[in-house]
C-alpha positions as CSV (number, residue, x, y, z in Angstrom):
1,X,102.1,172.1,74.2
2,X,103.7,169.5,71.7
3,X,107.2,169.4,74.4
4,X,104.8,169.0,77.5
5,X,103.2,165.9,75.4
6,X,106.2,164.4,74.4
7,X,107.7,164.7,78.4
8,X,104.4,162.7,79.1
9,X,104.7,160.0,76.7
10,X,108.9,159.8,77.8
11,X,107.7,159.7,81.3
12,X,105.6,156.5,80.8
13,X,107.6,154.5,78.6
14,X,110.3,155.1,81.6
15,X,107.4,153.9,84.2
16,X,106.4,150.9,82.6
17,X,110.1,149.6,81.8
18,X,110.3,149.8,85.4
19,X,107.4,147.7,86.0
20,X,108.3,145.5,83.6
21,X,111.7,144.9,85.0
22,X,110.5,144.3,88.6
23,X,111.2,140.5,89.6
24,X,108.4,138.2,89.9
25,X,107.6,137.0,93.6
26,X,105.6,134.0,94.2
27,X,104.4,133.8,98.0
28,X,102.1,130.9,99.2
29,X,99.1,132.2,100.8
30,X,98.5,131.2,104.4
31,X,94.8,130.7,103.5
32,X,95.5,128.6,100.5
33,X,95.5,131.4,97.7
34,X,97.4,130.9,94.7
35,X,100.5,132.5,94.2
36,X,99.2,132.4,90.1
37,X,95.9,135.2,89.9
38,X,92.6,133.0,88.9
39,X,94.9,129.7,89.1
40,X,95.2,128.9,85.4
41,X,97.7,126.8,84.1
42,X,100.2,128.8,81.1
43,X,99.3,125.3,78.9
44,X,95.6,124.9,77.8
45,X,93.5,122.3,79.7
46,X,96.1,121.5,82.1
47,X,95.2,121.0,86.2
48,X,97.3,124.0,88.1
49,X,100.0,121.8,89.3
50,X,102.3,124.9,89.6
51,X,101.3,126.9,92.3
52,X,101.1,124.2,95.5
53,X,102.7,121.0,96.3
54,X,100.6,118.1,96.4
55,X,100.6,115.7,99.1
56,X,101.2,111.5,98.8
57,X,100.4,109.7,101.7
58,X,101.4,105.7,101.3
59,X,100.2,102.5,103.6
60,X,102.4,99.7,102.9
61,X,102.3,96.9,104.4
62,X,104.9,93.7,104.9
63,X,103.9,91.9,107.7
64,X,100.2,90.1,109.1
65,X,99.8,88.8,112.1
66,X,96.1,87.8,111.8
67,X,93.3,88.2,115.3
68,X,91.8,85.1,113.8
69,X,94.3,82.2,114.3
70,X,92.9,80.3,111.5
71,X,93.8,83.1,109.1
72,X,96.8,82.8,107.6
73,X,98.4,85.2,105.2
74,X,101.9,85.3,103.8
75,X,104.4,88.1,104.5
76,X,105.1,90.3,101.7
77,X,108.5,90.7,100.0
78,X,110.6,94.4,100.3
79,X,107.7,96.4,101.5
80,X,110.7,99.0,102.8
81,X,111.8,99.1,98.9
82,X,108.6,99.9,97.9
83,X,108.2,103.1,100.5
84,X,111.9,104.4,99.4
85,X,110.8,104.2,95.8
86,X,107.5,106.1,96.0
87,X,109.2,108.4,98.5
88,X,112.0,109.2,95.7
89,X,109.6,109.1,92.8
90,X,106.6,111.7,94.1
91,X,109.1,113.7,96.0
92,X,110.9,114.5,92.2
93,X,107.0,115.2,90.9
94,X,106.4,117.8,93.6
95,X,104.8,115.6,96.9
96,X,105.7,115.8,100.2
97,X,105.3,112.0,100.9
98,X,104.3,110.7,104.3
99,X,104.1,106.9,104.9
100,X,102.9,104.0,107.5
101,X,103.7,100.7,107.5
102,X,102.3,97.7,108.6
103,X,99.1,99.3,110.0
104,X,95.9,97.4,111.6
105,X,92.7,98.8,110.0
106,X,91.8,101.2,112.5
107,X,95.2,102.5,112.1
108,X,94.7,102.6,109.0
109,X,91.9,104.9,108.9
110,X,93.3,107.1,111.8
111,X,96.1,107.8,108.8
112,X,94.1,108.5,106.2
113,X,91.6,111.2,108.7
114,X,95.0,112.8,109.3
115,X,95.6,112.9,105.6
116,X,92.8,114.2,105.1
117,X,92.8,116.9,107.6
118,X,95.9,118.2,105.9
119,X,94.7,118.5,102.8
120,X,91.5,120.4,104.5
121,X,94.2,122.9,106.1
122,X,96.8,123.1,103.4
123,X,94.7,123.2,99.8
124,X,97.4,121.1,98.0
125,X,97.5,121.2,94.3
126,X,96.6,117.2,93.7
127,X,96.6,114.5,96.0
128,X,98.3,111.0,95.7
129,X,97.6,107.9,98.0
130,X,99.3,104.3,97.4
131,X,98.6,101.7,99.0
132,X,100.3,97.9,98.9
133,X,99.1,94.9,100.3
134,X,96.9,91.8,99.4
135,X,94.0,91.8,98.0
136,X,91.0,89.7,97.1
137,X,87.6,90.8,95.3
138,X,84.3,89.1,97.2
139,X,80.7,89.2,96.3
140,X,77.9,91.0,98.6
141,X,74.3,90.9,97.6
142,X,72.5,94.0,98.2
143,X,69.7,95.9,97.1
144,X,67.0,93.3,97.5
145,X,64.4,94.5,95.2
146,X,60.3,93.0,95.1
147,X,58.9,91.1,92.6
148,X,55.7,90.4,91.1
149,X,56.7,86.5,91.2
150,X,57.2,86.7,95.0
151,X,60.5,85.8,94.5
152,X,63.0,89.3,95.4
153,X,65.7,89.3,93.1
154,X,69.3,90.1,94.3
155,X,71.8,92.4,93.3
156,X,75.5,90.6,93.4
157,X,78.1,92.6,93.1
158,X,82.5,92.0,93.5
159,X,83.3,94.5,95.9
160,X,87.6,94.8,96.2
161,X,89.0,95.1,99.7
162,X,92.6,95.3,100.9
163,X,93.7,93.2,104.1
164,X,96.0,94.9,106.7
165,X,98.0,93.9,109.9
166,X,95.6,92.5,112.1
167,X,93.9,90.8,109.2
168,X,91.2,92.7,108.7
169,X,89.5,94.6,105.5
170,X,88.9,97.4,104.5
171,X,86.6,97.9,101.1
172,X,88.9,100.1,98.4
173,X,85.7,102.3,97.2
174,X,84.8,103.5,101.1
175,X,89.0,104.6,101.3
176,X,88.6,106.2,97.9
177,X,85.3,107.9,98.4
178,X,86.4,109.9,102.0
179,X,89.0,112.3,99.5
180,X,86.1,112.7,97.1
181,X,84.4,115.9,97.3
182,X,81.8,116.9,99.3
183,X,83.5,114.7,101.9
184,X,87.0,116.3,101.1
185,X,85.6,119.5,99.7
186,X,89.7,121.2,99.4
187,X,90.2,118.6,96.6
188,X,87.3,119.8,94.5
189,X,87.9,120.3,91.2
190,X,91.8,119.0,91.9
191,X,93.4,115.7,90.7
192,X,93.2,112.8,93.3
193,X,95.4,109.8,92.1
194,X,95.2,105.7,93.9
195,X,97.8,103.4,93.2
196,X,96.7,99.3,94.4
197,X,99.2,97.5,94.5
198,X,97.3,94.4,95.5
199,X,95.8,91.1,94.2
200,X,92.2,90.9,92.9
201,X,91.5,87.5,93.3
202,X,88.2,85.7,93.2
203,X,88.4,82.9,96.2
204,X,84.7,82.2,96.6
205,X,84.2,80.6,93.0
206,X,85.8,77.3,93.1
207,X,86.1,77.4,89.2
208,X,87.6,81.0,88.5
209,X,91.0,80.9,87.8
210,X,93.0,83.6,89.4
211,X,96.0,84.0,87.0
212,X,96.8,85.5,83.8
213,X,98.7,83.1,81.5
214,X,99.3,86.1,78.8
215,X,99.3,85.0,74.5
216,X,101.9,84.8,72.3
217,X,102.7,87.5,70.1
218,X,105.2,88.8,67.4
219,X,107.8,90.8,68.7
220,X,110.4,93.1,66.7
221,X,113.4,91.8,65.9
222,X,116.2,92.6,69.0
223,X,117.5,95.0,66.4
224,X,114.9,97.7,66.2
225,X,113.5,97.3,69.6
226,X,114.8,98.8,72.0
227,X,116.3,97.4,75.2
228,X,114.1,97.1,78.4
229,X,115.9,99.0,81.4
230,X,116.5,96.2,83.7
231,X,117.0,96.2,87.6
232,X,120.8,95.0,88.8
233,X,121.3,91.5,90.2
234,X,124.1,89.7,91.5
235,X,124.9,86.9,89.3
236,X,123.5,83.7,89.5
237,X,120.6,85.1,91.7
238,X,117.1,84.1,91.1
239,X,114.4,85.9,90.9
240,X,111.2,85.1,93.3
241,X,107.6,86.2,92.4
242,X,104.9,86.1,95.1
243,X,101.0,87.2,95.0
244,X,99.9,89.8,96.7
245,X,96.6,87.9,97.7
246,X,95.3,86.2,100.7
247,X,97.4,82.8,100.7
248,X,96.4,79.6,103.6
249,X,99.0,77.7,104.4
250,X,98.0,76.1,107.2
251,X,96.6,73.0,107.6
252,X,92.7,72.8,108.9
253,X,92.0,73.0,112.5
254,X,88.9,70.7,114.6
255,X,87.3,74.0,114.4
256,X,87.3,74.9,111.0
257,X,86.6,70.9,110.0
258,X,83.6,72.0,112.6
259,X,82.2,74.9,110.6
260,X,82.6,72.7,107.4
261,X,80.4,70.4,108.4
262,X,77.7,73.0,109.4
263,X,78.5,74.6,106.0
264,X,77.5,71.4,104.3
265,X,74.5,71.1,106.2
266,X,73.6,75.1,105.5
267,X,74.1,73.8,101.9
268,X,71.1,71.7,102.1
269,X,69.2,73.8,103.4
270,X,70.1,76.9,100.8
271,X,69.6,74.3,98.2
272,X,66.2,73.6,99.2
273,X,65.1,77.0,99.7
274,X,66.5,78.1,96.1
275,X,64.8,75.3,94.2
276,X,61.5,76.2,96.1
277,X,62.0,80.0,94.9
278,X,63.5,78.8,91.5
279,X,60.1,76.8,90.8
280,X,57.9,79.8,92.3
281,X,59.5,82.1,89.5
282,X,59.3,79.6,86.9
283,X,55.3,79.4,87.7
284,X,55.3,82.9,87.3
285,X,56.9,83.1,84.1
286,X,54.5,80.5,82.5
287,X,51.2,82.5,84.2
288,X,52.3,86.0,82.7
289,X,52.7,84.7,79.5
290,X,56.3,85.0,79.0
291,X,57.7,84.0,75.6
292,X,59.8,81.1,75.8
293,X,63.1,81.3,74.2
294,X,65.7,78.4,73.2
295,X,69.0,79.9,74.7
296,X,71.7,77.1,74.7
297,X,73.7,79.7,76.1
298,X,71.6,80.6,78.7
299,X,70.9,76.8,79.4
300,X,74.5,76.3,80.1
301,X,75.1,79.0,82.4
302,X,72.3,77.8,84.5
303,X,73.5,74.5,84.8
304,X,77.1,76.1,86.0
305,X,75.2,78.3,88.4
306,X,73.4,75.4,89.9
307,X,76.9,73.2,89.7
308,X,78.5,76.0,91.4
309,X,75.8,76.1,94.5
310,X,76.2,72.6,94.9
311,X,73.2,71.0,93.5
312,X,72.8,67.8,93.1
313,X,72.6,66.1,89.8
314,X,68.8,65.0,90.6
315,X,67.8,68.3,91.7
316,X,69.6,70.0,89.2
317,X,68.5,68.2,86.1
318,X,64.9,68.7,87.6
319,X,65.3,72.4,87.7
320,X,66.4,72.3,84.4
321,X,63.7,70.3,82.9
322,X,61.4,72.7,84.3
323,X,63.3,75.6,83.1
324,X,63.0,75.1,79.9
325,X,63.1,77.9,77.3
326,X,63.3,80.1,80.7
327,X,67.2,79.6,81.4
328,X,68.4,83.2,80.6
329,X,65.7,84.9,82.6
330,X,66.6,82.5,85.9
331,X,70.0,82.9,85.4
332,X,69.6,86.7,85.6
333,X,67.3,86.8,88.4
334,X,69.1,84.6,90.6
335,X,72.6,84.0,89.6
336,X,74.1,86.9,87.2
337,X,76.7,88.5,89.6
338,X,77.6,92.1,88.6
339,X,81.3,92.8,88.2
340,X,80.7,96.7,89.5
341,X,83.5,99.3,89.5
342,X,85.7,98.7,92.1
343,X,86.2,101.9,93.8
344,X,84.0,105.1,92.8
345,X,86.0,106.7,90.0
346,X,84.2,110.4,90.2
347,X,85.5,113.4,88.6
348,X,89.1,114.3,88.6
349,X,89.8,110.5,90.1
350,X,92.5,108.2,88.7
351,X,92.8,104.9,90.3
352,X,95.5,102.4,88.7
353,X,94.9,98.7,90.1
354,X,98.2,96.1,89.7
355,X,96.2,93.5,88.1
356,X,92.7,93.2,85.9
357,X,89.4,92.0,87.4
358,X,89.7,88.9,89.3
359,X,93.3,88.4,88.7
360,X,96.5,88.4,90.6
361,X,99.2,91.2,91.2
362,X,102.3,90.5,91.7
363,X,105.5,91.2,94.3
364,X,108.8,90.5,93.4
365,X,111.4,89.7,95.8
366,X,114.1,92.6,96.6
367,X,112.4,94.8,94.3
368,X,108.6,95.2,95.6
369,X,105.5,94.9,94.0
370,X,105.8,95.1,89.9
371,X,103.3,98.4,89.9
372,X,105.3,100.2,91.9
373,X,108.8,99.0,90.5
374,X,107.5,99.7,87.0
375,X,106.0,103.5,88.0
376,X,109.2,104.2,89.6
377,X,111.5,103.2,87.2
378,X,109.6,105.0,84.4
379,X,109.2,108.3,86.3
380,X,113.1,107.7,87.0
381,X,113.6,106.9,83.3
382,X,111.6,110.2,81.6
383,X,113.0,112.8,84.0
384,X,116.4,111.5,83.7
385,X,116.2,112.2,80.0
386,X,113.7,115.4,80.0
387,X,113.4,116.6,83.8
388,X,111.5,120.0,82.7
389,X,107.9,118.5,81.9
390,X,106.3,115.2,82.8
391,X,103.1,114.3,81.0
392,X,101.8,111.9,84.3
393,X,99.3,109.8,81.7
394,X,101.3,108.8,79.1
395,X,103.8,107.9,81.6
396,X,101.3,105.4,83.0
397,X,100.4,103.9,79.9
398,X,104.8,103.3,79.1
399,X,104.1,101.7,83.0
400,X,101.9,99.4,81.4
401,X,103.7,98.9,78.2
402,X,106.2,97.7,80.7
403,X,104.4,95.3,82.5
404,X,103.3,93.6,79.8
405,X,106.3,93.2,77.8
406,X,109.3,92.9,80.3
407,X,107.2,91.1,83.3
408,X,106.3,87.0,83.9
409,X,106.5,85.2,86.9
410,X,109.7,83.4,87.6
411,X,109.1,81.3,90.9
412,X,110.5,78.2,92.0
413,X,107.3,75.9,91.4
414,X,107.2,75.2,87.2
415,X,103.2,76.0,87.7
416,X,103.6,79.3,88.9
417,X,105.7,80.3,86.1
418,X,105.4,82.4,83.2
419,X,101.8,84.3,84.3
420,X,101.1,88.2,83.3
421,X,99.8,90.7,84.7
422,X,99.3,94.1,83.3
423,X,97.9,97.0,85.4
424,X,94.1,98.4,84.9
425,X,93.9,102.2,84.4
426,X,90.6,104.1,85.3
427,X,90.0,108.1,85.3
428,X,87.9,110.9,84.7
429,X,90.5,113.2,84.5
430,X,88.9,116.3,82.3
431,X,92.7,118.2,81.7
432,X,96.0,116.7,81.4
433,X,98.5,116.3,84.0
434,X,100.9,117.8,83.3
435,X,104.1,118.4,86.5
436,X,107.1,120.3,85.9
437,X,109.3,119.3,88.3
438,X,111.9,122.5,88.9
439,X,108.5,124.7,89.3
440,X,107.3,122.3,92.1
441,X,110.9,122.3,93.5
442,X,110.7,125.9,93.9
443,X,107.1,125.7,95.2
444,X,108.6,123.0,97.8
445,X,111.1,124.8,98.8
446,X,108.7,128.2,99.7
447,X,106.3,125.7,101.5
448,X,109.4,124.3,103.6
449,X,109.6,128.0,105.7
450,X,105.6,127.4,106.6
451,X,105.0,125.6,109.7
452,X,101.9,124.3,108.7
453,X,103.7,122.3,105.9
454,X,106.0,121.1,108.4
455,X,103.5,119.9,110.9
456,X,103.1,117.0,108.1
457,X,105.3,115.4,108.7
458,X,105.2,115.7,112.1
459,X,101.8,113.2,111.4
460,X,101.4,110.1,113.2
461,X,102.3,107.4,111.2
């Protein structure tokens, strides 16, 4: 009895070492199933990253040639630059990496349906989309709400859109929101990552001024800091910053002298209608029994408001003798414009602009636009030195680290010189990301014998 046992227990110590020494096969479900049972990651609170590739898909655009001739805006510099760089950089952190250039909107949009039907059919592990351009932020009023004075008050909100070939817009938060889930229900629960680089100027307030002229600060001494990594030039050759912003140039046709006039004359007639609602509310305000306050503060940005909408000084100092101790509470119903989000920045979103609210991004000449030079070189930097692991968000904070420190203007007009601009980071990421590169390599390379990877990048650009 005590032999037979000990032939048992011999028998499946030899079983398991055989198990044990079987090689591990990954194979890439047709279906999307994870080659990894349950699809955790081996690090804690990490996104799966290992098990499919993820897909970039970039819209990058150089040239305009605007439908409305009165439109001008200025070519941009090296857009093919920027397309080899993101192709090299999220090709080394596991993409396949499609691109379009110079699309009109509607082309646009037919890119990003075919992006998003592959990403429907092929479950990828995280999803990139970069888009460069120019840019501008505008105010909409919406959501007209009653109010007991009679008087609705507005909702004003900067919405940011993005110009493309023909000259035409396209709002950032309706291109963001088609890969959020429901709408894009195979990226639920995945990381979905927008790079802008574009300008987020302000153009309809006469007094907001568009550029960043950065502060002086206290910088180690050249012997314990280290050198920035800078990109080769030819000697003697200058470098040339451009915005990526909607730019006229031309001079002003009869037509658009035309529409100035009857914009002047709408003027007068806006003006009229707002003092008449303006003086309705303030009635209001002194029937209800609304406490005055004194509000200097408030005072002043009423009489900027009114300055802004083209009052004239009569009218305005009438309004504002009438106003009295009720400035803060007119300036909020009629005049406080909301600086919302952007783009919708839901769950598992990152979405890193070029440039802060209201302020320009910038393109350098040769080199392409400084979000994308920065993000390339860093990735390029960090797996140079450590290629097994790349930690995605502190590499994007180093991205604007580098922005800020290495990057001014240097343009041929002394005015335009020496402005900033650092990038502006938003997420809701809930795990780190976390790539290592020779895993998605290997991945890759698996997803290269499917032909429903291929047909990819058989996609019409």
């Amino acid at each position: 009895m005590k032999l037979e046992l000990l032939k048992l227990v011999l028998s499946i110590k030899v079983i398991v070492g055989i198990i044990l020494s079987l090689p591990v096969i990954s194979v890439i479900g047709s279906e999307g199933e994870d080659p990894v049972a349950g699809g955790e990651d081996p690090e804690e609170n990490c996104y799966n990253l290992r098990t499919r590739p993820g897909l970039c898909l970039h819209i990058c655009l150089l040239e305009f040639d605007p439908e409305d001739v009165n439109k001008t805006l200025e070519q941009r510099h090296s857009s093919s630059v920027e397309m080899e760089k993101m192709q090299s950089t999220f090709e080394r952190l596991g993409c396949f990496v499609k691109s379009v250039r110079n699309p009109t909107d509607e082309e646009a949009l037919e890119f990003l349906q075919e992006g998003k039907k592959f990403c429907e059919e092929l479950k990828p592990s995280f999803l990139v989309l970069i888009i460069s351009t120019h840019g501008q932020e505008s105010t909409s009023i919406r959501n007209a709400k009653e109010h007991p004075s009679g008087v609705a008050a507005s909702r004003r909100e900067r919405e940011h859109q993005l110009f493309f070939h023909n000259g035409k817009t396209l709002q950032t938060r309706e291109i963001v929101k088609r890969f959020e889930p429901p709408s894009c229900k195979s990226l639920a629960d995945k990381p979905r990552l927008f790079f802008i680089q574009a300008c987020r100027s302000i153009f309809d307030d006469e007094n907001h001024e568009n550029f960043d002229r950065g502060v002086m600060i206290q910088l180690q001494s050249s012997a314990t800091r280290e050198k920035p990594v800078e990109v080769p030039r030819q000697k003697h050759e200058r470098l040339q910053d451009t915005a990526d912003a909607k730019v006229r140039i031309s001079e002003p046709s009869e037509q658009e002298q035309n529409e100035r006039v009857q914009e002047v004359l709408k003027w007068s007639e806006e003006e009229l209608e707002t003092k008449r609602q303006i003086l309705q509310y303030i009635k209001w305000l002194s029937e209800s029994n609304v406490a005055k306050e004194e509000n200097p503060d408030g005072r002043k940005k009423l009489s900027d408001a009114l300055t802004k909408k083209r009052f004239s000084q009569p009218k305005r100092n009438k309004i504002l003798a009438a106003s009295e101790g009720y400035e803060q509470d007119i300036f909020d119903h009629f005049f406080n414009a909301i600086v919302s989000e952007p783009a919708p920045c839901g769950n598992d979103t990152l979405i890193m602009f070029a440039s802060a609210p209201g302020k320009e991004a910038y393109n350098r000449a040769k080199q392409g636009g400084w979000l994308i030079t920065n993000l390339e070189a860093q990735i390029k930097e960090t797996m140079d030195q450590n290629p097994e692991r790349v930690d995605l968000l502190a590499e994007l904070t180093n991205v604007s680290h580098r922005m800020a420190y290495e990057f001014e203007t240097e343009t041929n007009r002394q005015e335009d010189r020496g402005h900033k601009s650092v990038p502006c980071l938003y997420h809701r990421f809930c795990k780190d990301f976390i790539v290592w590169p020779e895993e998605m390599k290997r991945v890759k390379e698996l997803c290269e014998k499917d032909d429903k990877w291929m047909d990819f990048f058989k996609m019409k650009p």
